[in-house]
N, C-alpha and C positions, 0 to 999 in steps of 0.2 A: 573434593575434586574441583578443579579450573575450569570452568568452559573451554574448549578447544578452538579460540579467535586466532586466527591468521588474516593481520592486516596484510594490503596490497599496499607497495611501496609509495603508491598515490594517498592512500587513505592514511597509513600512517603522518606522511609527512601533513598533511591538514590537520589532523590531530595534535600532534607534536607542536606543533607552530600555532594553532589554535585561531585554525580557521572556519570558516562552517563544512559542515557535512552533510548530505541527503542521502537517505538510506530507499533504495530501489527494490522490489520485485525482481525475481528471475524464472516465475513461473511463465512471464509473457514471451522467452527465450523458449523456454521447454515445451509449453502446451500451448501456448495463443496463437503461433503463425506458424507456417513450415520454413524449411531450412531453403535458403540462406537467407529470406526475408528476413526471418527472426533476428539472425545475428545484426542483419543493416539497420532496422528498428533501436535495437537494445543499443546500440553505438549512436544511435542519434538521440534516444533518451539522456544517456549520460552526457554529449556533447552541450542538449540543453541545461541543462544544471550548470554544465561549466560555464555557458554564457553569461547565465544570469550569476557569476560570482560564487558559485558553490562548488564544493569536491563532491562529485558520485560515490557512493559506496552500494553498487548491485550487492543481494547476499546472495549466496548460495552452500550449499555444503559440497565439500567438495575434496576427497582422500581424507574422509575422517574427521572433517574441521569445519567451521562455521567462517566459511569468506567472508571477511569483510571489502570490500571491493576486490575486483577481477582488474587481475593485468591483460592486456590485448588477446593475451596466448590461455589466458584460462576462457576470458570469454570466448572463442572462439571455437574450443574444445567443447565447453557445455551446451554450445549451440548445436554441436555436430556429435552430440552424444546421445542414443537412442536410450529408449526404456527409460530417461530419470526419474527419481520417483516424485509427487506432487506434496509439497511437505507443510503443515499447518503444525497445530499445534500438538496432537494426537501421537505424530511419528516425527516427528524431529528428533528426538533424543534417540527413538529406536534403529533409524535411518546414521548419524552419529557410529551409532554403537558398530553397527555393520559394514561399516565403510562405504557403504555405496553414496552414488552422485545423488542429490536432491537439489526441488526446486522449491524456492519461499513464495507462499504464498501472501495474503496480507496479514493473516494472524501470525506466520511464523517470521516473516520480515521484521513484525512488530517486536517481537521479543528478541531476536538477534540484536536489532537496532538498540534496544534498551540495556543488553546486555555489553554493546560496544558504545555506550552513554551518548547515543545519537539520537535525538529528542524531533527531529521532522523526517516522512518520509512520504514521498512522491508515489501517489499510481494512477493508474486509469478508472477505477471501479472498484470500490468496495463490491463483496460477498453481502447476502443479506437472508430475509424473509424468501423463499421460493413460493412461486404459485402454487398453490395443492397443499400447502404445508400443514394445513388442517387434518388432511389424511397420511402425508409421508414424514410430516415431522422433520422436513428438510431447512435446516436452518445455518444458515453460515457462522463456521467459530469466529470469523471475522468481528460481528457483533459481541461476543463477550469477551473479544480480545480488547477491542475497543474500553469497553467497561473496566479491563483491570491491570493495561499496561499503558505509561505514560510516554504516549508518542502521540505524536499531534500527523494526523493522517491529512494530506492533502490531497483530494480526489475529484472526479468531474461524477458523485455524488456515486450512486451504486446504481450496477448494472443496469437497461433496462429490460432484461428479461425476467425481473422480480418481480416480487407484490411489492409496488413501493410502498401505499399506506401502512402496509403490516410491517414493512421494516423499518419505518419512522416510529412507528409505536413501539417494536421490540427496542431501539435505543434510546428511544426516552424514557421505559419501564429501566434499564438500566444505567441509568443516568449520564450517557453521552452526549455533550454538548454537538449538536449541528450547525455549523456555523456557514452561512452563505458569504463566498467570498464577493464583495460587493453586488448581491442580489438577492431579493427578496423572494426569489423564487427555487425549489429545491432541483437541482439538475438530474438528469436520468440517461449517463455515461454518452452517448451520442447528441442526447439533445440540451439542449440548455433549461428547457423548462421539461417535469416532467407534471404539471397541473395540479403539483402540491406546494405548500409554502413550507422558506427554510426555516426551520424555528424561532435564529437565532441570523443576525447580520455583523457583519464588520468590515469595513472599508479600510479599516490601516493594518499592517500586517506586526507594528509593534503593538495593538490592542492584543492580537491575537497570539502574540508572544507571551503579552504581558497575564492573559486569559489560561496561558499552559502552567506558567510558573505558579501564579495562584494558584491553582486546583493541589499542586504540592504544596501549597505554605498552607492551604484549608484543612489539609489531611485527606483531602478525596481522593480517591484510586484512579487511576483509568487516563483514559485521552482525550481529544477531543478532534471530530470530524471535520475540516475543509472543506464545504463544495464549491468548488473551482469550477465553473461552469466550460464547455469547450467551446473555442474559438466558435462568434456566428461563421465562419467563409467553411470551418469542417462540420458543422453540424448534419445531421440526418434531423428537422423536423419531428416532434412529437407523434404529430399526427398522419403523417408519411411511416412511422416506423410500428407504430401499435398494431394498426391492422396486418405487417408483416408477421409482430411478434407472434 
């Protein structure tokens, strides 16, 4: 059986003419903001990419099929579509099979994106370790998607409403590279510093190219993390936001 890809005539033509591609989340359209925010968000996401030189590709599922980017009229429709379902790696196929609308998350982005041979992809925040997870065993597939699909995830590090210690250790038990993009310090999605260090640093973005491709010529599986730190003018403080957490 074919995976069921329906390129957007954007994403195609990048493809075809073999441009770069960035593969996006559509769970921040569905579950992150209410409607119409959502939709002005997710168009200003993709706007950014085309500045900096790259084609968008949002995924989503959507009549059966695995979007690879949204034309104006799809994204605007899944913005203002109720119920979609929240799709990882568990119910993508099952979601698929039933036709209904779904939203990617970062484990399910990650494997569409590998599936339409799109090797970077853009979010706000990894999933990770939850607090409690001692007792609820709540732990994001995000982390072992990371481990076993080769997409180089760029992120302003993972959420901070987690246990970050514990979610630095659960990816470096399964060997995901963490790479701080030019800082020494691990970001924690609002703040810049979340008062752990990144494991790993890199200041040029062909290092980190060059750091994806190797892991394929090594035989090793998996991807490798980006934290992107956020803008200091948007940040929320560390220490401003923990005692909220």
């Amino acid at each position: 059986m074919t995976p069921p890809l329906l390129w957007s005539p954007e994403a195609a033509a990048a493809r075809d003419e073999g441009r770069p591609l960035v593969a996006l989340e559509s769970t921040i359209i569905t579950h992150g903001l209410p409607h119409p925010r959502n939709l002005e968000v997710a168009r200003a996401v993709e706007a950014a990419v085309r500045e900096a030189g790259a084609v968008p590709a949002t995924m989503a599922v959507m009549d059966g099929a695995i979007r690879v980017g949204l034309t104006p009229d799809d994204l605007e429709r899944l913005a203002a579509t109720p119920s979609v379902a929240k799709l990882s790696r568990a119910d993508l196929a099952a979601t698929l099979a039933s036709g209904r609308a779904g939203a990617t998350t970062v484990a399910a982005t990650m494997i569409c994106a590998r599936l339409a041979g799109i090797e970077v992809f853009a979010t706000g925040g990894i999933g990770g370790v939850h607090r409690g997870a001692e007792a609820s065993w709540d732990v994001s597939a995000d982390l072992h998607e990371l481990a076993r699909t080769p997409v180089t995830v760029v992120a302003a590090g993972a959420k901070a409403i987690l246990d970050l210690p514990r979610t630095l250790e659960v990816l470096e038990t399964l060997g995901v590279p963490v790479i701080g993009w030019r800082t020494d310090a691990f970001p924690a999605f609002w703040s810049r510093a979340s008062g752990l260090p990144a494991p790993l640093r890199m200041d040029e973005s062909a290092a980190v190219a060059r750091a994806h491709r190797l892991r394929g010529a090594l035989g090793i599986e998996g991807g490798q993390l980006l934290a992107n730190p956020i803008p200091p003018e948007a940040e929320i403080p560390a220490e401003i936001l923990a005692p909220l957490i």
